[in-house]
C-alpha positions as CSV (number, residue, x, y, z in Angstrom):
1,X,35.4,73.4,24.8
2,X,33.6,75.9,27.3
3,X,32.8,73.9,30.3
4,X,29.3,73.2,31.8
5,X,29.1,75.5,34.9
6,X,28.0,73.8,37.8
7,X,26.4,75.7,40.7
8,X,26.5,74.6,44.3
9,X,24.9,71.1,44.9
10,X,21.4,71.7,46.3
11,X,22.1,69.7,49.6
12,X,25.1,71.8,50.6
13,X,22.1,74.8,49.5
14,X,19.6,73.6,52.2
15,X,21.9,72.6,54.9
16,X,23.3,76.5,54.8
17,X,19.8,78.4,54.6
18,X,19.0,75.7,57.2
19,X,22.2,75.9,60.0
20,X,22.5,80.1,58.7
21,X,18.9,81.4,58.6
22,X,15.9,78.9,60.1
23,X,17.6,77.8,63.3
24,X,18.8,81.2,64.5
25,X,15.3,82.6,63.8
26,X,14.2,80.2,66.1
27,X,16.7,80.6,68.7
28,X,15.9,84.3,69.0
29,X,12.3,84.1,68.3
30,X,12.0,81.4,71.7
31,X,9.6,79.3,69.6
32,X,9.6,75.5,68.8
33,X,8.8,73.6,66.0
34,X,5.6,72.3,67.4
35,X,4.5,76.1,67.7
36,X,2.7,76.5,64.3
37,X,2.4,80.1,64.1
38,X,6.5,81.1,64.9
39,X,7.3,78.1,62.3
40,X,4.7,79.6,59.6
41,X,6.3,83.2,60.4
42,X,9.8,81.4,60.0
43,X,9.1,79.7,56.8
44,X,7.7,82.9,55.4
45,X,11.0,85.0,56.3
46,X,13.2,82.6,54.8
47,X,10.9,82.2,51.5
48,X,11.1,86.1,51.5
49,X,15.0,86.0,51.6
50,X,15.5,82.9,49.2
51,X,13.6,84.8,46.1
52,X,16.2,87.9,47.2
53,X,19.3,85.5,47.5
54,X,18.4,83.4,44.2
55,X,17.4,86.4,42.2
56,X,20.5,87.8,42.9
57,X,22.8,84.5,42.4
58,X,21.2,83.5,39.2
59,X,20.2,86.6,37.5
60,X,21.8,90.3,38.6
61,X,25.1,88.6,39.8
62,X,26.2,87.2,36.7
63,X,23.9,89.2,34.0
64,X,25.1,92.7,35.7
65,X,27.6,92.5,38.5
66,X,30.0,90.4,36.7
67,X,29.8,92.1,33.9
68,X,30.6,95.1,35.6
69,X,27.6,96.8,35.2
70,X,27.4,98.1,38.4
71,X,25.3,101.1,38.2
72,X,22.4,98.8,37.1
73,X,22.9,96.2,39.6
74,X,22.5,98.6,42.2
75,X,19.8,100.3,41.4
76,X,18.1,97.0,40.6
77,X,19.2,95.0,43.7
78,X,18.0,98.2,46.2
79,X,14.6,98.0,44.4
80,X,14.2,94.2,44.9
81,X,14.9,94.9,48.6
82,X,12.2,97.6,48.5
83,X,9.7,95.5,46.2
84,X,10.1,92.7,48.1
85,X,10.2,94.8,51.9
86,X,6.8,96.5,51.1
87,X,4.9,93.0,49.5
88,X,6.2,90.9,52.2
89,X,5.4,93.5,54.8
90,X,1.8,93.4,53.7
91,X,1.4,89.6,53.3
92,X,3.2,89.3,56.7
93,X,0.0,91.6,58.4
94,X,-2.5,89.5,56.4
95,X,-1.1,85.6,57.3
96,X,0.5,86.5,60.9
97,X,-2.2,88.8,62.7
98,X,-1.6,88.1,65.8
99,X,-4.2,86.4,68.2
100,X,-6.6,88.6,69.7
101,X,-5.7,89.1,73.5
102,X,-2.3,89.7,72.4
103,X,-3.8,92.5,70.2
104,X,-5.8,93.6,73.2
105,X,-2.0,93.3,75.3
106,X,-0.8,95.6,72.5
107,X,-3.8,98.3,72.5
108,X,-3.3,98.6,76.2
109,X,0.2,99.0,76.4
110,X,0.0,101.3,73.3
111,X,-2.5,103.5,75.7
112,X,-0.4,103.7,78.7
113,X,2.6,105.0,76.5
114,X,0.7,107.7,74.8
115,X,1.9,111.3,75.3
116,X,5.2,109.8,77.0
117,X,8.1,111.2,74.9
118,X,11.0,109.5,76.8
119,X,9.3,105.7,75.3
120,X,8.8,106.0,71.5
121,X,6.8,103.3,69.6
122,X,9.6,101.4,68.0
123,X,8.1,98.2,66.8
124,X,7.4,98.9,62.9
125,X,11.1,100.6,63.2
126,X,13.2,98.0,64.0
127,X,11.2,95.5,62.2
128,X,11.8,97.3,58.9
129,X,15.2,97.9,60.2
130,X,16.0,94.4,60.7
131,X,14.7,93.5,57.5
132,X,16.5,95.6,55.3
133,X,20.3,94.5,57.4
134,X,19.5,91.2,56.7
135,X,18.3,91.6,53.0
136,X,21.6,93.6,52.1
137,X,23.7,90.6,54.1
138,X,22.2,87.8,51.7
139,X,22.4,90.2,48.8
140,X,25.9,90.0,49.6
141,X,26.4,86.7,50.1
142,X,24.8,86.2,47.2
143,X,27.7,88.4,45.7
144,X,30.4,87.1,47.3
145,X,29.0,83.4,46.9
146,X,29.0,83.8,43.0
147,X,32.2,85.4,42.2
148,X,34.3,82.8,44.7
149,X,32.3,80.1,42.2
150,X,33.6,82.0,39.2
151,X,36.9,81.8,40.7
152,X,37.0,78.2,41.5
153,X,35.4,77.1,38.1
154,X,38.3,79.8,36.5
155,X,41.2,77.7,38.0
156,X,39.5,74.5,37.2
157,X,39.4,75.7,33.3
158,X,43.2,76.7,34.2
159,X,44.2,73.6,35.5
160,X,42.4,71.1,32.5
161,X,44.1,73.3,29.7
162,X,47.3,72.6,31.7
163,X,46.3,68.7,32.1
164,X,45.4,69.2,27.8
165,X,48.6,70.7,27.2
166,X,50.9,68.6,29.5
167,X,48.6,65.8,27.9
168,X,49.8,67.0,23.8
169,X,53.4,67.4,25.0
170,X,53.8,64.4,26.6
171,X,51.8,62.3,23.1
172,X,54.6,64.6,20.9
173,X,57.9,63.8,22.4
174,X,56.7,60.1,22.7
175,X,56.4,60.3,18.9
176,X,59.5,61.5,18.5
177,X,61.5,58.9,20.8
178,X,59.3,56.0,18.7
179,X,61.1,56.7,15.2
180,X,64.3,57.9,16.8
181,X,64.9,54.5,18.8
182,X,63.6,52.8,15.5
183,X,65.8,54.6,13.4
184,X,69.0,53.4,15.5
185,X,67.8,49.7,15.6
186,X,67.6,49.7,12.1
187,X,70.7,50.6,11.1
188,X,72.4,48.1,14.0
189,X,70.4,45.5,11.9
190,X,71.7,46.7,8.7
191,X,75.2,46.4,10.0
192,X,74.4,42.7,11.0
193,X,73.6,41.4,7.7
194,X,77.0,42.0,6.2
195,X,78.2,39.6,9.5
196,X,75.6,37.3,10.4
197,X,72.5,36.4,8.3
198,X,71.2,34.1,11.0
199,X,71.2,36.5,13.3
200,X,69.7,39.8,11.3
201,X,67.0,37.2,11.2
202,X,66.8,37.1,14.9
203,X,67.1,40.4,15.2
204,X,64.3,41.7,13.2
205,X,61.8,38.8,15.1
206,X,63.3,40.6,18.1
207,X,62.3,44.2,16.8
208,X,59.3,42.7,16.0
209,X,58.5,42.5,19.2
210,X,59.5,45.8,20.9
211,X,57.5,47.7,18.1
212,X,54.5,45.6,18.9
213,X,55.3,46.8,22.9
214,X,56.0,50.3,21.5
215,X,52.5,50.6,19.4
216,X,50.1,48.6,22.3
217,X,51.5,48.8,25.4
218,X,53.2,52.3,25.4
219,X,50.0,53.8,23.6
220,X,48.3,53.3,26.8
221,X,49.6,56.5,28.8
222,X,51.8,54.4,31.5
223,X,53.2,50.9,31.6
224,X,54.5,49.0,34.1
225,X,57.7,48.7,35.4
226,X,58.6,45.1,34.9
227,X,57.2,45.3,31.0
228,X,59.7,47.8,30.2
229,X,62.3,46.3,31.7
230,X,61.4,43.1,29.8
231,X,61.8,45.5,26.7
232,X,64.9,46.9,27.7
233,X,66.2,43.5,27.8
234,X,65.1,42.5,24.4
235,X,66.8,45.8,23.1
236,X,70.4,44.9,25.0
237,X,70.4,41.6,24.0
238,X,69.8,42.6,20.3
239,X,72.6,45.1,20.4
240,X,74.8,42.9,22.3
241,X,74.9,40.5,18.7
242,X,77.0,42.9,17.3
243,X,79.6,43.7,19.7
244,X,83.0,42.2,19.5
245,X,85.1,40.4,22.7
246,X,86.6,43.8,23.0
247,X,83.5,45.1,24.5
248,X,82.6,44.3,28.0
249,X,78.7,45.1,28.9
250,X,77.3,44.4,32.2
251,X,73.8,44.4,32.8
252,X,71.6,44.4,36.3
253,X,68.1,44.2,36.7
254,X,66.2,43.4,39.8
255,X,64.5,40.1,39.8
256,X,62.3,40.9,43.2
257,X,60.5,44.3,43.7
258,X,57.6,46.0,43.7
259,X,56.1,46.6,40.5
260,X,54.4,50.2,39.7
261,X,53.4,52.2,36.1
262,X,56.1,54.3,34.7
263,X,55.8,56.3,31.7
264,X,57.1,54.0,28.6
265,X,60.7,54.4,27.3
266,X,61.9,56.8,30.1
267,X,65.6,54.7,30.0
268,X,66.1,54.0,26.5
269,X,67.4,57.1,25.3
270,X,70.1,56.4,27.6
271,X,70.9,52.4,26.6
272,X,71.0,53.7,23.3
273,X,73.5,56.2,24.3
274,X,75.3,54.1,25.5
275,X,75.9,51.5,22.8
276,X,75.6,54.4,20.3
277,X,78.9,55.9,22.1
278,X,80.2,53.5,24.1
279,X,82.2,50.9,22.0
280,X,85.5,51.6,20.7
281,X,86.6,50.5,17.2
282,X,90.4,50.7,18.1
283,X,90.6,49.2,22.0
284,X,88.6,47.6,25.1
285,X,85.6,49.5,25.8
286,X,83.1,49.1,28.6
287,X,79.0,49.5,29.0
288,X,77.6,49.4,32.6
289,X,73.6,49.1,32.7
290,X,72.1,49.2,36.0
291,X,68.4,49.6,37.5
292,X,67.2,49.3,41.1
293,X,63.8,49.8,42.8
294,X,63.6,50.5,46.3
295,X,61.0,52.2,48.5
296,X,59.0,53.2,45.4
297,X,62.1,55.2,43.9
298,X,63.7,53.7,40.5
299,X,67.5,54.1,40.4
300,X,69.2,53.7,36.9
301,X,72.6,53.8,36.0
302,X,74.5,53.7,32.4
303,X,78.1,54.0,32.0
304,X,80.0,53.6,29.4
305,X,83.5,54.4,28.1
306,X,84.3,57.1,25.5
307,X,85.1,54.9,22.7
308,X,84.4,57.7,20.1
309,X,86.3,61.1,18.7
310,X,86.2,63.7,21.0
311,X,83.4,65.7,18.8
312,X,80.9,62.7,20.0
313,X,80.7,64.0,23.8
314,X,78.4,67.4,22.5
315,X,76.3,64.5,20.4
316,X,75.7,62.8,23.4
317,X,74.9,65.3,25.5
318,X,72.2,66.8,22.9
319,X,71.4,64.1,21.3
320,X,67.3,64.3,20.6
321,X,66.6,61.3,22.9
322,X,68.1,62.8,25.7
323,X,66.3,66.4,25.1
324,X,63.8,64.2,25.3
325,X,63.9,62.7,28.5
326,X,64.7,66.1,30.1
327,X,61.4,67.2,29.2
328,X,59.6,64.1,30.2
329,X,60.6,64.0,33.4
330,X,59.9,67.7,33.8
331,X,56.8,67.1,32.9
332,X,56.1,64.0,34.5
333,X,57.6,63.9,37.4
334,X,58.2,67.6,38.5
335,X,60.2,67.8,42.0
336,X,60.4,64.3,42.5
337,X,63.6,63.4,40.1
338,X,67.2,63.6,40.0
339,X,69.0,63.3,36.6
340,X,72.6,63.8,36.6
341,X,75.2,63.2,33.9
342,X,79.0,63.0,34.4
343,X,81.4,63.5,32.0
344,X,84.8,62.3,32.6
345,X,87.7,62.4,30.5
346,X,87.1,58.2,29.4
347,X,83.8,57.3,31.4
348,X,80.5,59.1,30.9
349,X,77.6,58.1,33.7
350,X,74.0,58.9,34.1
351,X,72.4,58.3,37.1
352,X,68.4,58.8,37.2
353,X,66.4,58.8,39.9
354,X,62.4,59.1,39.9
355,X,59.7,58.5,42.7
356,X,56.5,58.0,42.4
């Protein structure tokens, strides 16, 4: 959707033609503001040079110019100068005669300079002269005015496709982690009915919940911290009701900090990991779940042992919740996270750390 262009606001307008153009004629000019005729003459001027600025800002700039039509917008910006020159020029005689004994001051010094070469009448000369500098410097700045808008409403276009985009790839992976961490819950729960039908009960009132959190509170963009924390709780305790004795799991959230938003289900890619790979159907096996907050930075920490075959490090490594992650943070928090995973022959850690 093309955006609406938006010129300069009209106070920032007046406050330049004001600070650029009126003062300075005043300052050279010697006249105040109580001296009607220099503020008339002043007034005029600058009416003069606002039709040549605005003519040339809203219609040869961006109708020729910037379509690079320059030929045209020559010729046509050289005539305005002329048009405008020769008009104001005759108005200016009309409105601004002067007052009669400086006419008569005028006359006489015009007599006693006759037939003397070295002091040439110069008056009309540098008038016109004058005029025409200063009508090619606001025709610039016209110019240069218009395409440094261009430019900034350019990048702004630039920078709200990125926010879009960033916007759609950040809604698409979300979908994907969603019925991937619902998919893995399931099946746990389908493994806990053969074992405990009390318990699958409990389980699905517990995934009740954390798809309500998914569909209400995650929809919203960011959550905050201590809400998913409170849903990665409810996830580890309903995996914890199908681990044997043989599994040790340690868990540590903070109970005092600061809260702040974080994008929803950043770390459970990770717990899932964890229990997906982390318990061992022949021996002791270990998980290791760990979250800290300090100074605005979130630290978290999942370890678990290798209780697998050796083809499941790749699948952890790859797996789609993780590729997911990756691109979240680089999204989300480009520059300001650290995401390392360790691999070890029996121990596998991931250590994130985010600021805000």
């Amino acid at each position: 959707m093309a955006k609406k262009r938006k010129g300069l606001p009209v106070l920032l307008h007046a406050t330049g033609w004001i600070i650029l153009f009126i003062l300075p004629q005043f300052l050279i000019s010697g006249g105040l503001f109580n001296d009607g005729r220099t503020t008339r003459v002043v007034l005029f001027n600058t009416l003069v040079f606002l039709i040549l600025f605005y003519t040339n800002y809203f219609w040869l700039v961006p109708r020729l110019a910037q379509k690079k039509k320059w030929f045209a917008f020559l010729v046509l910006a050289a005539s305005l100068i002329v048009v405008l020159g020769y008009a104001s020029g005759k108005y200016y005689e009309n409105l601004f005669a002067p007052p009669r004994e400086v006419m008569e001051r005028i006359r006489e010094a015009n007599q006693r300079t006759q037939g003397d070469n070295r002091m040439p009448r110069r008056g009309g000369g540098m008038a016109l002269y004058n005029f025409f500098i200063t009508s090619f410097l606001v025709s610039g700045f016209a110019v240069g005015i218009r395409y440094a808008e261009s430019a900034v409403r350019k990048e702004e276009e630039i920078k709200e496709l990125e926010r879009e985009k960033l916007n759609s790839e950040l809604a698409l992976l979300k979908n994907q982690v969603s019925p991937h961490f619902f998919f893995n819950t399931l099946n746990n729960i389908y493994s806990l009915i053969e074992i405990n039908g009390k318990d699958a009960q409990e389980a699905v009132l517990s995934l009740s919940k954390m798809m309500r959190y998914m569909l209400y509170e995650s929809e919203q963009g960011n959550t905050r911290l201590s809400n998913e924390i409170e849903f990665m709780k409810g996830y580890i305790d309903l995996m914890k009701l199908r681990l044997s004795d043989r599994v040790k799991l340690t868990v540590s959230f903070p109970e005092d900090y600061a809260d702040q938003d974080v994008p929803p289900l950043l770390f459970i890619p990770f717990i899932e990991n964890a229990f997906k790979h982390g318990v061992s159907a022949v021996g002791n096996s270990f998980i290791d779940i760990a979250l800290g907050v300090e100074d605005g930075m979130i630290t978290f920490i999942a370890a678990n042992s290798i209780g697998g075959r050796a083809s499941d490090g790749p699948q952890v490594a790859s797996g789609i919740g993780l590729d997911n992650v990756r691109k979240r943070l680089a999204l989300l928090y480009p520059g300001r996270h650290d995401l390392r995973i360790d691999r070890q022959e029996s121990v596998y850690t991931v250590k994130l750390t985010v600021r805000s």
